[in-house]
N, C-alpha and C positions, 0 to 999 in steps of 0.2 A: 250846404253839401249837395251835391250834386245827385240826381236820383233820375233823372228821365236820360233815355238815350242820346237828344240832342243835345242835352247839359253837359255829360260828358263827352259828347265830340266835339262842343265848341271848348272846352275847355281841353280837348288832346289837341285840336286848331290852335289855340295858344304857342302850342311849346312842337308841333310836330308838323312841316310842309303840308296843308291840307288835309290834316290829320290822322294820316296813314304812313305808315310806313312801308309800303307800298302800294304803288299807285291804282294797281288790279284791285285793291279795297275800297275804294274808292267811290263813290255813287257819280261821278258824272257821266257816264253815260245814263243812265235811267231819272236822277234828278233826285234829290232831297239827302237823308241824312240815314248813315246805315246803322243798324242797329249794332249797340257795342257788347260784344259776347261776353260772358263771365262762367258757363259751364257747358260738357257735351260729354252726353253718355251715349253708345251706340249711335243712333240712327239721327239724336237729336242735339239741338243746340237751345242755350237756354241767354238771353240777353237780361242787362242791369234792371230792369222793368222785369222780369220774370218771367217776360212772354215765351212760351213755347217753339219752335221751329222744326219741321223736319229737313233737314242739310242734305241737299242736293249739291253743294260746294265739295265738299268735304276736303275743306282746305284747300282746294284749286290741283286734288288729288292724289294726297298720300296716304289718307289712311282710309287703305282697304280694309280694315277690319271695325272701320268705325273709332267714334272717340274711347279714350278708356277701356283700349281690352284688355284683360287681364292679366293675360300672358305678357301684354308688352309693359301692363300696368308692374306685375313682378318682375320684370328684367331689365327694368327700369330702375326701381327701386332696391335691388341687389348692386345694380352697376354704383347706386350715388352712395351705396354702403363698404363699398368696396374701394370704390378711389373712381371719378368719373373720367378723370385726367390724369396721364403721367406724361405726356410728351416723350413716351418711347414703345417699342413694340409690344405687344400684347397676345396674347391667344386667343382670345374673342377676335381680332383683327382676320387670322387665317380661317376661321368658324365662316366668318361671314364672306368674306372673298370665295371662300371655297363653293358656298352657297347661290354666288353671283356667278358663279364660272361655270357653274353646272347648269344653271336657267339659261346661260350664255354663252354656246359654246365658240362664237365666235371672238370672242375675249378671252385669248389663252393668258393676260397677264391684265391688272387692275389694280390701279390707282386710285386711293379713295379720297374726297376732297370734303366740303361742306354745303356745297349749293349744287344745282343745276346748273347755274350760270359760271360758278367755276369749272365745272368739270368740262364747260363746251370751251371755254378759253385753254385750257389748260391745253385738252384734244388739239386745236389750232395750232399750239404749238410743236406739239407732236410731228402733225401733217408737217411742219415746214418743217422741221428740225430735221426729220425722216427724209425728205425729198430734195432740200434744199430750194427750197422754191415759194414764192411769199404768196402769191392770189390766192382766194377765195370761193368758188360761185356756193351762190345761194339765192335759194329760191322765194319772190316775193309772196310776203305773205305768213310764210315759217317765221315762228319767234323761236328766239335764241339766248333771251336774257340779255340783261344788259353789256351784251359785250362788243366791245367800241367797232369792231370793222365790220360788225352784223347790225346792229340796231340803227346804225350812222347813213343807212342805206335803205334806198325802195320809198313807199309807199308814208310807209309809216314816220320816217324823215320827214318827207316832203311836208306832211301837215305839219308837222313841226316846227319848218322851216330847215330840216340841215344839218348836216353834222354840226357847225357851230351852234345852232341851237342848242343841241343836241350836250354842247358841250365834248364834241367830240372832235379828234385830229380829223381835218379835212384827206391828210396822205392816207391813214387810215383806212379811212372810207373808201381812195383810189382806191384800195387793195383787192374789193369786192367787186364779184362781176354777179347781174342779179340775171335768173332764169324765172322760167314760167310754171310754176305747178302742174304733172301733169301735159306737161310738152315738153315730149323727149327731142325736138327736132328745135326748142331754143338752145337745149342744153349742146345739143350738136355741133350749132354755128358759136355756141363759145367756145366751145372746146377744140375745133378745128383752129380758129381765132388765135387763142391764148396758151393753147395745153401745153407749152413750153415755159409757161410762169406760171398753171396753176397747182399749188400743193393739193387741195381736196374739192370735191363739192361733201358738202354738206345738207342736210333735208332730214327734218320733220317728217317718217314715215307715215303717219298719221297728223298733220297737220290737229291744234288744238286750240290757234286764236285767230281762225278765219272763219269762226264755230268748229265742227268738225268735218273736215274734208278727205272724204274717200280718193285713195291712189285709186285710179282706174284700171281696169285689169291689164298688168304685162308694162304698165309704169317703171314699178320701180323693178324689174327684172331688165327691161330696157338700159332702165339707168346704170343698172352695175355694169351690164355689156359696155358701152359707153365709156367708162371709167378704166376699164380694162383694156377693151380699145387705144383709148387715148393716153395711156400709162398715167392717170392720177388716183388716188384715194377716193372712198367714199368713206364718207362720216355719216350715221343714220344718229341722229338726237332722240333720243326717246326720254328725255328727261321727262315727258308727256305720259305718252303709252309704255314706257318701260313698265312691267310687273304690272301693267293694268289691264291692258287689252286682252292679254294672256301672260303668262308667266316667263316667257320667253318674248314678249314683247310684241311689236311688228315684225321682228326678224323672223320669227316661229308661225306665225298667224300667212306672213309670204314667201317664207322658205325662199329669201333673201339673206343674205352676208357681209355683212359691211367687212370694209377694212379697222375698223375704229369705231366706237359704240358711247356715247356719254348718257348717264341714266342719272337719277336723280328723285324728288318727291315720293315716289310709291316703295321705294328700299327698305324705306328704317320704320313703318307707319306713323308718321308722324314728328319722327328727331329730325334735324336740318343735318340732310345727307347729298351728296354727291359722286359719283364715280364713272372712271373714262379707264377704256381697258381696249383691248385686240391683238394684233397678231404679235406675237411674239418678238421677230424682228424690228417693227414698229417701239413697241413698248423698253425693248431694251436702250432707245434713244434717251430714257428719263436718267434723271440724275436719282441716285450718284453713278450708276452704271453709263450713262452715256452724260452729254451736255447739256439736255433739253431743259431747265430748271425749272422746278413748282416744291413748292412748300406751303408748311400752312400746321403749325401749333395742334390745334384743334381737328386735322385730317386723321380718319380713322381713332377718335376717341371710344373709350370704354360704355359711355353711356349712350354714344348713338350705333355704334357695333354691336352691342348686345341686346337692343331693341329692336337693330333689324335683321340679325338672326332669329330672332323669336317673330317676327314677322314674315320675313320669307319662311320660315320653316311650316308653316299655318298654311300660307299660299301654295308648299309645293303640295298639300295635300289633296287624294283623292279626288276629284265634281268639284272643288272649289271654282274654276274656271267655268265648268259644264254650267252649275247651279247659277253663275251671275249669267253666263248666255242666255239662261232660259226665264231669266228676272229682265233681262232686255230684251225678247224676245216679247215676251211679255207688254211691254211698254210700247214697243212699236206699231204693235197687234191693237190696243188700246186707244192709242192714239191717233191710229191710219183715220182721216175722214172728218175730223171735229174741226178744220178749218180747211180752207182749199190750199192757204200760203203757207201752214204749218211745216214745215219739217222737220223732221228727228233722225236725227245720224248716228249711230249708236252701235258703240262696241262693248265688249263686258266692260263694266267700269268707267268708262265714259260713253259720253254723249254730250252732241250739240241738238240746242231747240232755240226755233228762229225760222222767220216771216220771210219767203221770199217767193217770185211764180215758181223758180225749180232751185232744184240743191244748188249748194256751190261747188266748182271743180277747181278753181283757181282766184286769184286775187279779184280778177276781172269782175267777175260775176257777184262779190263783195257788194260793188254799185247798189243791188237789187235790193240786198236785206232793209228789211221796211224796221227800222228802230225805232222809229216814234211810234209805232204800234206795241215793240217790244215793253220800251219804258209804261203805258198804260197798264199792259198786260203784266208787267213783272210785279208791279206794288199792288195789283187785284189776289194775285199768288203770294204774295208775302205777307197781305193783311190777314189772307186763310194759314198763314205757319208757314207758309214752303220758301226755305229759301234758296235761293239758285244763287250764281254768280251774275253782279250786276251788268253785265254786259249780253248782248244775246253772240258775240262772236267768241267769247271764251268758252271752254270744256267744261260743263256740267261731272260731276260724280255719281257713282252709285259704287255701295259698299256690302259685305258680305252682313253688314249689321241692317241693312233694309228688310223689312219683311213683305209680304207679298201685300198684309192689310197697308202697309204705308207704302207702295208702290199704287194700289186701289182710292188710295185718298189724294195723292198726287196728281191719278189721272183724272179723278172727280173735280179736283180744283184747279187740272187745266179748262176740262169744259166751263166750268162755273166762272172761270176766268178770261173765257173767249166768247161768251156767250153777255 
């Protein structure tokens, strides 16, 4: 029987592509074998071994309220007592759109789907079905989920080898035109270039897997100029910072406006949700009212709708935003000083932590990050409980279920970890 963590990951390697089912789970960047979870109650994670964790992952970022909150623990288990599934509309469905419309006011209409990564394909489609027009840009560096004329393209390809590596249409990938994080003056020369083929740009306000990467002030204010300029769409992906950075997202935090918004992970705290919504005119392209087709059985089901209404509804309340500012406030203030290459990038609810001489601003500066330092330092931090996400370029969490003691033991066993 299987009883230590490597036992059963070589035995999920049997039956499952390197034994995740997703590749973000993964240990290769840091090196060895990740521990296999079996329970999480607020703050913590508990693996087959027993061992304790404080979760600094928290899921790669949906549950702000931690594992197991109550709330979402009852409205959970009403929904699977109730019917989780009918494959037709519901009242819980308008409860929660209502919810999403109001943290969002630039989504006057919303689509709800099941991934992140649906909801940015879907969007896509949108932009061209709206516009009549196929191109793309997108900025290297931004992840998008696997979706083929985003992922098939940039940086992240190339080590790959390719869109056919990649397993992706080579035409596809023409479809994409790639800009520079952060430089408004590549986005310029495409758009002067192109802007007669392209349907949207698209961008990660908050960038969350090149660690985390600050827009610079008047970025992305730039960027909508630009867009407007040039008659294309903008698409801000917040499948990342949606309902994490603040409750209204990076739209609210930069009193920015997309034309188009896909959100995801932080929705439902923890149900596999997705949703892409905006202007009015835009949204009426969806079927069955317009042409634009997306479907999907499982879109807007009873038990991921009523889980995250009872999770946004927690969120819209009172300091819940203020309270996690001043827990990363907190962290930042802590952390300032304990190595020279240390940085912490850090919004309520996320953060990036990672080794480089100065932050990152764009893909470029990626070069720098010292990862083999990371990987040392990451298993010094997870043999004292802490676990992060195994990469240093992915988003860290923090949840309203952290308390200030396990925020004070984090920062303990980064120094005891760098030192």
């Amino acid at each position: 029987m299987n009883t230590t963590n490597s036992e059963f990951f070589s035995a999920l390697s049997e039956r499952i592509p390197g034994g995740v089912n997703s590749p973000f789970r993964a240990f290769q960047a840091v090196g060895g074998h990740p521990p296999v979870l079996v329970r999480g109650r607020g703050s913590r994670v508990w693996d087959v071994e027993g061992t304790e964790y404080l979760d600094f992952c928290c899921a790669w970022g949906p549950l702000m309220l931690g594992h197991s909150h109550p709330e979402l623990v009852a409205a959970g288990r009403q929904a699977l007592e109730d019917g989780s599934v009918f494959g037709a509309s519901t009242p819980w469905e308008l409860e929660f759109v209502e919810a999403i419309t109001a943290a969002y006011p630039s989504m006057q209409k919303v689509r709800l789907v099941n991934s992140g990564a649906e909801a940015v394909a879907s969007t896509l489609r949108v932009a061209r079905g709206a516009t009549g027009k196929a191109r793309i840009v997108k900025f290297e560096g931004c992840y998008h989920g696997h979706v083929e004329c985003l992922d098939s393209v940039g940086i992240e390809a190339e080590e790959l080898g390719g869109p056919l590596a990649l397993g992706a249409s080579p035409g596809s990938a023409a479809e994409t035109l790639i800009a520079t994080f952060n430089d408004l003056a590549s986005v310029r020369t495409i758009l002067q270039a192109h802007h007669q083929e392209v349907a949207a740009v698209i961008i990660e306000p908050i960038p969350g897997s090149m660690a985390v990467t600050r827009p610079l002030p008047g970025f992305l204010e730039g960027l909508r100029c630009l867009c407007e300029e040039f008659g294309v769409l903008l698409i801000f992906d917040e499948v990342l910072s949606g309902c994490r950075v603040a409750r209204g997202g990076a739209q609210e935090i930069f009193g920015v406006q997309p034309d188009l918004t896909c959100l995801g992970k932080a929705l439902a705290g923890g149900m596999p949700v997705g949703a892409y919504g905006g202007r009015r005119d835009l949204m009426d392209h969806v079927a069955p009212l317009g042409k634009v087709y997306q479907a999907g059985t499982f879109c807007g089901n009873p038990l991921t709708v009523r889980c995250g209404t009872a999770n946004l509804k927690h969120l819209a309340q009172a300091g819940v935003y203020q309270r996690l500012a001043e827990e990363t406030d907190f962290l930042t203030r802590s952390l300032e000083g304990l190595h020279p290459n240390l940085r912490f990038v850090a919004y309520p609810g996320m953060f990036g932590l990672y080794f480089a001489p100065r932050e990152i601003t764009n893909h470029h500066d990626m070069e720098q990050v010292d990862l083999e330092f990371y990987r040392g330092f990451y298993h010094r931090l997870l043999a004292k409980g802490i676990y992060l996400p195994p990469s240093s370029l992915d988003a860290a969490g923090l949840s309203l279920a952290h308390s200030r003691p396990d925020l004070e033991r984090f920062v303990q066993a980064v120094a005891e970890g760098l030192s």
